[in-house]
C-alpha positions, 0 to 999 in steps of 0.5 A, spaced: 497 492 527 492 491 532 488 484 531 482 482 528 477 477 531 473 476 524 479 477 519 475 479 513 476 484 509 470 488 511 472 488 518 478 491 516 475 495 512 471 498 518 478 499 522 481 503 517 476 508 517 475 508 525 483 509 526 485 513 520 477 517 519 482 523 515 485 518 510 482 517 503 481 510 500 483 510 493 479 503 490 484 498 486 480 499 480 482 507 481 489 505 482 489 501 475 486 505 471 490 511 474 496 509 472 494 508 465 494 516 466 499 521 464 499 524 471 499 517 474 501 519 482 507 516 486 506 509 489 510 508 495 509 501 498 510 501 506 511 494 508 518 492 510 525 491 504 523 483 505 516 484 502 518 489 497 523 484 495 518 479 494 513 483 489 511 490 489 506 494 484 509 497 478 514 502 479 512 503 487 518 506 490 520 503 498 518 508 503 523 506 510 524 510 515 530 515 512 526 516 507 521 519 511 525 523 515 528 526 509 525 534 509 528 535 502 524 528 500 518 530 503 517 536 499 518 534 493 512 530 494 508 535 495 507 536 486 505 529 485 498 524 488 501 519 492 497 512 493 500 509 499 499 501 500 502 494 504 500 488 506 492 489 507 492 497 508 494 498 515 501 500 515 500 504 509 494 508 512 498 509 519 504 512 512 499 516 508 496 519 516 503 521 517 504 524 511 498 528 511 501 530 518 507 533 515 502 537 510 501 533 505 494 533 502 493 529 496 495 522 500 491 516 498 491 509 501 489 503 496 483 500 499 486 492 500 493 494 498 497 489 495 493 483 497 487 485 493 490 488 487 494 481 487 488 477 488 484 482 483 489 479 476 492 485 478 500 485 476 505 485 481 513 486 479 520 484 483 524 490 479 521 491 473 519 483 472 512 481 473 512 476 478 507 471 481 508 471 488 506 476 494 509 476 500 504 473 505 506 478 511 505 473 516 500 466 518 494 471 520 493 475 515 495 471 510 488 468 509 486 475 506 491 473 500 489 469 495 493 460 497 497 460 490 499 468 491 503 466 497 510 466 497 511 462 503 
């Protein structure tokens, strides 16, 4: 993840669209009120087994790299919205790119991914137990994560 000189959320915000220029953002109040709905998509969650350990949103499914060179996975994908999200939202715009590579079009990024959700009230789970801690990903961009969210 290339660093930023001004780690804020709306330089972060500009880099995405400058990178990823293809990829939807889905806002997290989006994402909240979705998930309230019986078409809820699927949330694949592109940080790391040690962050996803940590806390992930609710019902988020691990997305590693033998899942996504799994073709019979990918199709079946292909039925269902997907929103897509990480730390701060640069590895899950890089996957939701990938995705739409592979052909997939209802692909979205959640804009400030787990780390705004957090910071939002938003609730995030460690299996199916609402947890308070969010991994931090490291020092740097930890500062766009609310002090007492941080896991370390």
């Amino acid at each position: 993840m290339p660093l930023l000189k001004d780690i804020s959320w709306a330089a972060l915000k500009r880099l995405l669209q400058v990178q990823f220029p293809s990829v939807k953002s889905l806002s997290i109040a989006e994402l909240a009120n979705w998930l309230k709905q019986a078409d809820a998509p699927l949330l694949l969650d592109a940080r790391t087994p040690a962050e996803y350990q940590v806390s992930h949103l609710p019902g988020a499914q691990l997305a590693t790299e033998d899942w996504l060179a799994d073709a019979e996975k990918l199709a079946a994908l292909d039925a269902k919205p997907i929103v897509v999200y990480c730390s701060v939202g640069y590895r899950s715009a890089k996957l939701a790119a990938k995705l739409q590579e592979q052909g997939l079009e209802q692909v979205f990024n959640l804009e400030g991914s787990i780390f705004a959700w957090a910071n939002a009230g938003y609730p995030v789970y460690q299996g199916a137990t609402p947890v308070t801690q969010v991994h931090p990903y490291n020092v740097v961009w930890g500062k766009l994560l609310n002090e007492d969210l941080r896991s370390f």
